[in-house]
DSSP file (Angstrom, degrees, kcal/mol; ACC not computed):
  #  RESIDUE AA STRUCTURE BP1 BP2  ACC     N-H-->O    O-->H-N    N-H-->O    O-->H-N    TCO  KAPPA ALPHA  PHI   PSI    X-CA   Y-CA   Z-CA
    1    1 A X              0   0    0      0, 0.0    22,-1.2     0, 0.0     2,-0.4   0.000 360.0 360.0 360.0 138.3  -55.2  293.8  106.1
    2    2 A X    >   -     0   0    0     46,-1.4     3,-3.6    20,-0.1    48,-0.3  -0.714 360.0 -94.7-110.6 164.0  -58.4  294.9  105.1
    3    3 A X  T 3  S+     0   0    0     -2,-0.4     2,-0.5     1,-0.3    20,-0.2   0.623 120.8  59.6 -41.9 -73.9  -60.4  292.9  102.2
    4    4 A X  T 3  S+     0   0    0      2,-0.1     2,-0.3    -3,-0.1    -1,-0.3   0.608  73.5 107.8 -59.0  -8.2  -59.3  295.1   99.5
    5    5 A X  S <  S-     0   0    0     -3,-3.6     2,-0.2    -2,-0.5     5,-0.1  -0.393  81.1-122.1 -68.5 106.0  -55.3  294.4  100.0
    6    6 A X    >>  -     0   0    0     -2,-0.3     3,-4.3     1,-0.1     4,-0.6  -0.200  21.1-107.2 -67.8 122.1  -54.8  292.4   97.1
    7    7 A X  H >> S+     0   0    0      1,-0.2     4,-1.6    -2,-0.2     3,-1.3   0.643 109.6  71.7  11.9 -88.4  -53.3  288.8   98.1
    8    8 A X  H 3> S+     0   0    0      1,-0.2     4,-1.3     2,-0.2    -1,-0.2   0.665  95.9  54.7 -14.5 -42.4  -49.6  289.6   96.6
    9    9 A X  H <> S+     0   0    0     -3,-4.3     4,-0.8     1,-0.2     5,-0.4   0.915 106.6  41.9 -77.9 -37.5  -49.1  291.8   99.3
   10   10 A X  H << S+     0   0    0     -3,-1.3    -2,-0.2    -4,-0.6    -1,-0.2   0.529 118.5  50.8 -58.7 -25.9  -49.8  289.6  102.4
   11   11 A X  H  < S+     0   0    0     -4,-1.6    -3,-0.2     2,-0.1     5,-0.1   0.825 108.7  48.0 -92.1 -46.5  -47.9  286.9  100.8
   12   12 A X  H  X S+     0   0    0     -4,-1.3     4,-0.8    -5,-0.3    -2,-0.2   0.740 115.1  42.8 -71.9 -25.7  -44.8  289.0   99.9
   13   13 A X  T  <>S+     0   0    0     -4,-0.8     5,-4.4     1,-0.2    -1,-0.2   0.690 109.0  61.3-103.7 -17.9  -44.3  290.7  103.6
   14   14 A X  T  45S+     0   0    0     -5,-0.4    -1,-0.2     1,-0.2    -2,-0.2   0.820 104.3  46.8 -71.6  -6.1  -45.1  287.1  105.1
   15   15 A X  T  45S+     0   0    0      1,-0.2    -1,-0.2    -3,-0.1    -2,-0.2   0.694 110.2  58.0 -89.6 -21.7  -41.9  285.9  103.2
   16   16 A X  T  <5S-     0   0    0     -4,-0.8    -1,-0.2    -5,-0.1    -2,-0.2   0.197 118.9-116.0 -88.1  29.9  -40.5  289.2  104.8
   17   17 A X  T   5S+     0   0    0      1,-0.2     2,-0.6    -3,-0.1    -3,-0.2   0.915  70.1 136.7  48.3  50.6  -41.3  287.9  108.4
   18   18 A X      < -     0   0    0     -5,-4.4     2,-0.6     2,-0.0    -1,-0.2  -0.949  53.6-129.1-111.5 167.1  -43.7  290.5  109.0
   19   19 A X        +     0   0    0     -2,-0.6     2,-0.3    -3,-0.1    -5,-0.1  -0.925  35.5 167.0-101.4 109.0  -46.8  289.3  110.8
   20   20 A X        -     0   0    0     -2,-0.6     2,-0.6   -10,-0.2    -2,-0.0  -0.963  21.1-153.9-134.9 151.5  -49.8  290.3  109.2
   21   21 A X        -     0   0    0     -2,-0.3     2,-0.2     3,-0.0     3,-0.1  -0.912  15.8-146.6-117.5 131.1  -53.9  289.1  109.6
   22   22 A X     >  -     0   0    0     -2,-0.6     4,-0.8     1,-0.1     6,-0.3  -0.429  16.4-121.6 -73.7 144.1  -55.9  289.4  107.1
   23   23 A X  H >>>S+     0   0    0    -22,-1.2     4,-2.3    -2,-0.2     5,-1.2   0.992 116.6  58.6 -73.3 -48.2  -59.6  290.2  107.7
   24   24 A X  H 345S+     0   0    0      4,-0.3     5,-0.3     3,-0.2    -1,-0.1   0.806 101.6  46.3  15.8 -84.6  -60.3  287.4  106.0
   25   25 A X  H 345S+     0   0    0      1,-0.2    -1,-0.2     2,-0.1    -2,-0.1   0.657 116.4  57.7 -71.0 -15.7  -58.3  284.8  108.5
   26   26 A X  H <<5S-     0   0    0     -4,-0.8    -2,-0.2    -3,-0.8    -1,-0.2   0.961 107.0-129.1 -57.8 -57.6  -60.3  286.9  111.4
   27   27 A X  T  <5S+     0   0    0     -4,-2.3    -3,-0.2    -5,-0.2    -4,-0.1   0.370  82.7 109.9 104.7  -9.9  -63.2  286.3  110.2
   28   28 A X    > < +     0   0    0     -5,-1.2     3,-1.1    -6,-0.3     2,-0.5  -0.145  36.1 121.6-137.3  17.4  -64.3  289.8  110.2
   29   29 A X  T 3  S+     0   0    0     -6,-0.6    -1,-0.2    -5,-0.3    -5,-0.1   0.178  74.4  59.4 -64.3  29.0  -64.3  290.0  106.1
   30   30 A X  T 3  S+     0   0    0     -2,-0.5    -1,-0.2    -7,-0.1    -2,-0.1   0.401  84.4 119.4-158.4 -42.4  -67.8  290.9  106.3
   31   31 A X    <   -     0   0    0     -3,-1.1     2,-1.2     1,-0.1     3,-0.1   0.350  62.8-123.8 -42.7 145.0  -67.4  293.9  108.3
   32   32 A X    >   -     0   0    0      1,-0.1     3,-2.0     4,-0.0     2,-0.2  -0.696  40.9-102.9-124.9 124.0  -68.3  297.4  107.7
   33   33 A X  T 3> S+     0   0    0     -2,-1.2     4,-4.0     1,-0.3     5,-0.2   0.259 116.4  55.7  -7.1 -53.5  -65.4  299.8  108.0
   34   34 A X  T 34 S+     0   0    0      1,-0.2    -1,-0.3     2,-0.2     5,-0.1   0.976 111.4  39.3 -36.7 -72.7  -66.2  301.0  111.1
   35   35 A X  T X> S+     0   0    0     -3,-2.0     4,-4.2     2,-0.2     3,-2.0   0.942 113.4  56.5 -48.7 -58.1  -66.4  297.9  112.8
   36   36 A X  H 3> S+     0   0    0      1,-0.2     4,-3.3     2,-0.2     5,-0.2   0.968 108.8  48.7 -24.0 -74.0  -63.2  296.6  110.8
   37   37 A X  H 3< S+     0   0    0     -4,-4.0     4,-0.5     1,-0.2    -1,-0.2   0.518 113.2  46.8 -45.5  -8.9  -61.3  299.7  112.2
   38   38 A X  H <> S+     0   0    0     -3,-2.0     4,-2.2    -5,-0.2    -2,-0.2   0.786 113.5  51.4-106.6 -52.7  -62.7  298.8  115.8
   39   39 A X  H  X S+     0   0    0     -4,-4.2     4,-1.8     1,-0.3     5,-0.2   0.907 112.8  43.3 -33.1 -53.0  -61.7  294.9  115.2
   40   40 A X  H ><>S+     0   0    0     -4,-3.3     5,-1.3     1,-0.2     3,-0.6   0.932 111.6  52.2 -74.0 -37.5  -58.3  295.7  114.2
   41   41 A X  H >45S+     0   0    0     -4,-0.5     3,-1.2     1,-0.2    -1,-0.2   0.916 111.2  56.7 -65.1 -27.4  -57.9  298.6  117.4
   42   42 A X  H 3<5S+     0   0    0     -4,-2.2    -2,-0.2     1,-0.3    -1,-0.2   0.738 105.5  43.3 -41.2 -36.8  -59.1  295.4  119.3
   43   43 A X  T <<5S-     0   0    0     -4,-1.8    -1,-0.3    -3,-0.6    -2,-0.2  -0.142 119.7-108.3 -88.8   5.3  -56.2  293.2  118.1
   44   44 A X  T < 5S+     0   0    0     -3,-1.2     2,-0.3    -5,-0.2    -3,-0.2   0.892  74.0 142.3  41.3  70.0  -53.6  296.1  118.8
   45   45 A X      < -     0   0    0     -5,-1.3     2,-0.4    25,-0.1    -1,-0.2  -0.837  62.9-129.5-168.3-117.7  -53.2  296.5  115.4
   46   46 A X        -     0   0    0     -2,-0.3     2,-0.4    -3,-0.1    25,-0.2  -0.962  33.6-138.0-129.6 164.7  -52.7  298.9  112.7
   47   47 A X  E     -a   71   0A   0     23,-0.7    25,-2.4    -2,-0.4     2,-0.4  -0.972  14.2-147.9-128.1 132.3  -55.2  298.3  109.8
   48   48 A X  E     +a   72   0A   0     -2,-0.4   -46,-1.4    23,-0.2     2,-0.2  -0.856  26.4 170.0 -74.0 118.8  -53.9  298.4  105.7
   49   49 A X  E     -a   73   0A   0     23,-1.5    25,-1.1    -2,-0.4     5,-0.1  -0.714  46.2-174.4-164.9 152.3  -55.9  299.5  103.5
   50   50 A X        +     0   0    0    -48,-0.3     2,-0.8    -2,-0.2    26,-0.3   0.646  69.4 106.1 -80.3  -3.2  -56.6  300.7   99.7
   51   51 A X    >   -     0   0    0      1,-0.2     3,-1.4    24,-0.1     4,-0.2  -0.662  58.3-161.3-103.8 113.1  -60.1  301.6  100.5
   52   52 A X  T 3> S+     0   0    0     -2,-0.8     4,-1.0     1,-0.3     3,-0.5   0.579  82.2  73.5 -70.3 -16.7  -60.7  305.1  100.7
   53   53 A X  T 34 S+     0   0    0      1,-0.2    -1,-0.3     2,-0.2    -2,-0.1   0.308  91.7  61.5 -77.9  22.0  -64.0  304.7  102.7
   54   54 A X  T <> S+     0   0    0     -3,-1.4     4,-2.0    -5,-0.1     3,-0.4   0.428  92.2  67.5-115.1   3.7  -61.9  303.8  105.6
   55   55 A X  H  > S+     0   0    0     -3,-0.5     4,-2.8    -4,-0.2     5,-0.2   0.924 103.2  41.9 -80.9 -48.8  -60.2  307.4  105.4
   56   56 A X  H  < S+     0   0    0     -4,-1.0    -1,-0.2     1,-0.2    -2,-0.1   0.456 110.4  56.4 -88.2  20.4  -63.2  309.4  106.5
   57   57 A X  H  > S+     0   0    0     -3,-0.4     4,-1.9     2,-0.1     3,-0.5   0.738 115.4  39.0-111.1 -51.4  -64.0  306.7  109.2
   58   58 A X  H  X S+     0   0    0     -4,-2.0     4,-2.9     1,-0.3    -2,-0.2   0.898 116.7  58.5 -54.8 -40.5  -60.0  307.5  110.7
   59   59 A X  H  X S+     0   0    0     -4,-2.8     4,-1.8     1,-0.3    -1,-0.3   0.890 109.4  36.7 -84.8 -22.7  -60.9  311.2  109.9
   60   60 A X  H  4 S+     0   0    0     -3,-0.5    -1,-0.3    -5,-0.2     4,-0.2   0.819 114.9  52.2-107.5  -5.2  -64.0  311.4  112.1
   61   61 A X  H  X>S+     0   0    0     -4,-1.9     5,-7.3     2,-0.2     4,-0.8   0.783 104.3  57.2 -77.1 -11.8  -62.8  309.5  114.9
   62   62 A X  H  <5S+     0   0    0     -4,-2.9    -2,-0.2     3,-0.2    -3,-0.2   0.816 110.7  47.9 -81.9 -29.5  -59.8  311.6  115.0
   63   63 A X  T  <5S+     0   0    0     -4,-1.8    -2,-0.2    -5,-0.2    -1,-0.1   0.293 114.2  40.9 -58.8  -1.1  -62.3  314.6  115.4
   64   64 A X  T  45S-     0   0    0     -4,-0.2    -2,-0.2    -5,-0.1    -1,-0.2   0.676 114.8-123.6-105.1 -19.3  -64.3  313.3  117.9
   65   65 A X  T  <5 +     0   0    0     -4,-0.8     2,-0.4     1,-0.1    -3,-0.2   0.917  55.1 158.8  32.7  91.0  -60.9  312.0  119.4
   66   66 A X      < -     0   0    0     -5,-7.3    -1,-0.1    -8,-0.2    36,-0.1  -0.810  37.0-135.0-129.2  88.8  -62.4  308.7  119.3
   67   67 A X        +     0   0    0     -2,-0.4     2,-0.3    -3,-0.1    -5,-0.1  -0.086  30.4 168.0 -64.1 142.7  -58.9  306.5  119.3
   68   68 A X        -     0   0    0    -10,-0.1    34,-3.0    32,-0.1    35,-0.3  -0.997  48.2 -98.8-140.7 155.3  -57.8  303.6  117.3
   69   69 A X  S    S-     0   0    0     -2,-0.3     2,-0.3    32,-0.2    -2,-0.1   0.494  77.5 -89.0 -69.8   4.7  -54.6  301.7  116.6
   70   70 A X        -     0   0    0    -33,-0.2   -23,-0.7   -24,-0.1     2,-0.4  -0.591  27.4-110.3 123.4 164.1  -54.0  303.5  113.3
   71   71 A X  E     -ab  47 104A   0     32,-1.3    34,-1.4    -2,-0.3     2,-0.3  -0.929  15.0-167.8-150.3 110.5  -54.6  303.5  109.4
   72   72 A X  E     -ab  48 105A   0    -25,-2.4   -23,-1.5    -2,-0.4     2,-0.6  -0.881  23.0-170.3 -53.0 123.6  -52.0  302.8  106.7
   73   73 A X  E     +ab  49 106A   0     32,-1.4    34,-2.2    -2,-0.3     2,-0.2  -0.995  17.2 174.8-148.6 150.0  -53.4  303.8  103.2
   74   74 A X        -     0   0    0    -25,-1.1     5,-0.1    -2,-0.6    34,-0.1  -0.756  33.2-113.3-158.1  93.1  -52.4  303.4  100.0
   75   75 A X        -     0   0    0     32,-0.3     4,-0.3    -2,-0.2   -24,-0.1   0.167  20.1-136.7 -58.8 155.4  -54.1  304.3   96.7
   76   76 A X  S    S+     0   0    0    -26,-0.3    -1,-0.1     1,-0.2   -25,-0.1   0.913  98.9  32.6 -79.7 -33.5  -55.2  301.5   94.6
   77   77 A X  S    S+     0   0    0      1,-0.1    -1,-0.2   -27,-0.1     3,-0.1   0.590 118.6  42.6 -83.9 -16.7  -54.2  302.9   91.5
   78   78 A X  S    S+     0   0    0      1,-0.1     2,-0.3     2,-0.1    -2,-0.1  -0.088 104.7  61.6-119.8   8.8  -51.0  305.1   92.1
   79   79 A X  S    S-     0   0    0     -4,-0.3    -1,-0.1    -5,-0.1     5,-0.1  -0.629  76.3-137.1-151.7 103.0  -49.2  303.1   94.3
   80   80 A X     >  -     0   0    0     -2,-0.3     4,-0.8    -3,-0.1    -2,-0.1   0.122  23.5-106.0 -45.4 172.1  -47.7  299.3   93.5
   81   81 A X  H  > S+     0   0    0      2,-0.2     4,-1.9     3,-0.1    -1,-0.1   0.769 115.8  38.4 -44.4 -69.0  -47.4  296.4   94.8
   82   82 A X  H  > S+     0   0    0      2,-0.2     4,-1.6     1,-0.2     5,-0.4   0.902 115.7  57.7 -63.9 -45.7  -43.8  296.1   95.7
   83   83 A X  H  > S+     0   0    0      2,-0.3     4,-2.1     1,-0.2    -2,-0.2   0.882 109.3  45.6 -64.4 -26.1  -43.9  299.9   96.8
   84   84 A X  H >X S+     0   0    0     -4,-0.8     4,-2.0     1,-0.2     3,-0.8   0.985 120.6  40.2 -54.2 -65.7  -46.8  298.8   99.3
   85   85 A X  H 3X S+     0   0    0     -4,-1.9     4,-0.8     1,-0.3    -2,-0.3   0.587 117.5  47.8 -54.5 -15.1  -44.6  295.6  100.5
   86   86 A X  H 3< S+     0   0    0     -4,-1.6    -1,-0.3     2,-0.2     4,-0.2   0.761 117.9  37.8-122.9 -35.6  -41.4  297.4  100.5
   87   87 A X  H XX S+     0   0    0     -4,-2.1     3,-2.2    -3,-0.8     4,-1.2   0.982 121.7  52.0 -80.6 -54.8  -42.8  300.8  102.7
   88   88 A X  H 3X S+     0   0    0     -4,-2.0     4,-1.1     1,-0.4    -2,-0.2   0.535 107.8  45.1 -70.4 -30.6  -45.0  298.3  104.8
   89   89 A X  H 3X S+     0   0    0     -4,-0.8     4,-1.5    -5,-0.3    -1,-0.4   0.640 109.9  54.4 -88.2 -13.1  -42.4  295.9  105.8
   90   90 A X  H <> S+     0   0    0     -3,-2.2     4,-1.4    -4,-0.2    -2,-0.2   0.976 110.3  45.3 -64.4 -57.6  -40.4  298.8  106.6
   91   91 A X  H  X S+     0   0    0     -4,-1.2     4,-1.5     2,-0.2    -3,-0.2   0.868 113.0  57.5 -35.7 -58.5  -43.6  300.3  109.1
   92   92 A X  H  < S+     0   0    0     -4,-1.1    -1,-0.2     1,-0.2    -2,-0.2   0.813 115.9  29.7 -63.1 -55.1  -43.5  296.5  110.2
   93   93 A X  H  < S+     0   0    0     -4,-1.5    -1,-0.2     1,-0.1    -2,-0.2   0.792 118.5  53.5 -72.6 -33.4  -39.5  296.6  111.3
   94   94 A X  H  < S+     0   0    0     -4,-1.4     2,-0.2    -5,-0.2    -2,-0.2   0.876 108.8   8.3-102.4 -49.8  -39.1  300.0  112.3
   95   95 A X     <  -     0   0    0     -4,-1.5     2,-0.4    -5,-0.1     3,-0.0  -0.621  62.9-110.7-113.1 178.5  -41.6  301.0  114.9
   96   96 A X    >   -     0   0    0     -2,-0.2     3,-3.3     1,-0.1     4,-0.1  -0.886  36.1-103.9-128.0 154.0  -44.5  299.8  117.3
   97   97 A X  G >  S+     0   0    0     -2,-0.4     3,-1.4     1,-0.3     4,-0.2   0.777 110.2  74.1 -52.6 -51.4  -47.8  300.1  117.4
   98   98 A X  G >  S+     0   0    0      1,-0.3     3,-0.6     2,-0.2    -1,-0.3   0.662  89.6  58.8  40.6 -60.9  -47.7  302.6  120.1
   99   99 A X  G <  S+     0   0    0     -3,-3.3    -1,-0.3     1,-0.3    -2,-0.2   0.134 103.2  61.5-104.6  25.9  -46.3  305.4  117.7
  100  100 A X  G X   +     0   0    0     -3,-1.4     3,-1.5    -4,-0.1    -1,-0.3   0.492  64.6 144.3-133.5  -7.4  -49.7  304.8  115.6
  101  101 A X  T <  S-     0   0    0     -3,-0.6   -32,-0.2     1,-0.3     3,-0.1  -0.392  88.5 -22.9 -90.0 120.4  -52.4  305.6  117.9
  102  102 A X  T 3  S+     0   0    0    -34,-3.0    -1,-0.3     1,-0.2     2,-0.3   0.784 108.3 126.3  49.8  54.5  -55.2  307.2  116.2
  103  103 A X    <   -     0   0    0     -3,-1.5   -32,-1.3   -35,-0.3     2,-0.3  -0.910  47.2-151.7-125.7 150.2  -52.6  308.5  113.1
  104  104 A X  E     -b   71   0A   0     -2,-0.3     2,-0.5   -34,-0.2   -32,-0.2  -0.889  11.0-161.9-132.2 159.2  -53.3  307.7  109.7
  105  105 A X  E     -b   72   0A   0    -34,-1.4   -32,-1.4    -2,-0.3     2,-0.3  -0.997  10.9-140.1-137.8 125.6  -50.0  307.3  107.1
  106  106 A X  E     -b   73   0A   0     -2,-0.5   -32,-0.2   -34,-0.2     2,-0.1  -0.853  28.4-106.0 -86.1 141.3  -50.2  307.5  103.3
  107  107 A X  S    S+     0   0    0    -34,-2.2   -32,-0.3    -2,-0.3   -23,-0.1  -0.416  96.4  62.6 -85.6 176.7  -48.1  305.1  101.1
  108  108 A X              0   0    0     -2,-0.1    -2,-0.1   -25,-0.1   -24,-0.1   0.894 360.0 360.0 -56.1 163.6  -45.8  306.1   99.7
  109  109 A X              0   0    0     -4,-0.1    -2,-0.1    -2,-0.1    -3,-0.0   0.377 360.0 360.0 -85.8 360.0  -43.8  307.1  102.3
């Protein structure tokens, strides 16, 4: 989860068994997108986030074909809470990371 992913959501898919890290519990809250996006392809895993500067960071490593584990995005205003937790645990259940590599996914689904 990257800093902006308000609390509520991390809380709600951790009652839903999904395993999620925060940047935050990394360490790596501090980071600047780039680096964030590198953290999370380090950690094999797919990075969340409402923050729209991380879209043109996906978008030019996917034109350099510069890979990474993947992007979930979800506008901050036009998409809820629940609707995040409810497509995200879904992402969570349903596939592996694998099927994410250097793809970027808008919520809602």
């Amino acid at each position: 989860m990257d800093v902006h992913v308000p609390l509520a959501i991390t809380e709600q898919l951790r009652m839903h068994g999904v395993d999620v890290l925060t940047a935050q519990a990394d360490g790596a809250a501090r980071l600047e997108d780039p680096a964030l996006l590198d953290r999370a392809t380090e950690l094999d895993r797919i990075l969340f986030s409402r923050d729209k500067d991380l879209l043109g960071v996906a978008a030019e490593r996917q034109r350099n074909n510069h890979s990474f584990t993947g992007l979930i995005y979800a506008h901050q205003l036009t998409v809820s809470i629940g609707r995040c937790v409810e497509d995200l645990e879904l992402i969570a259940k349903t596939t592996n990371p694998a099927e994410w590599i250097s793809k970027v996914i808008f919520l809602p689904l």
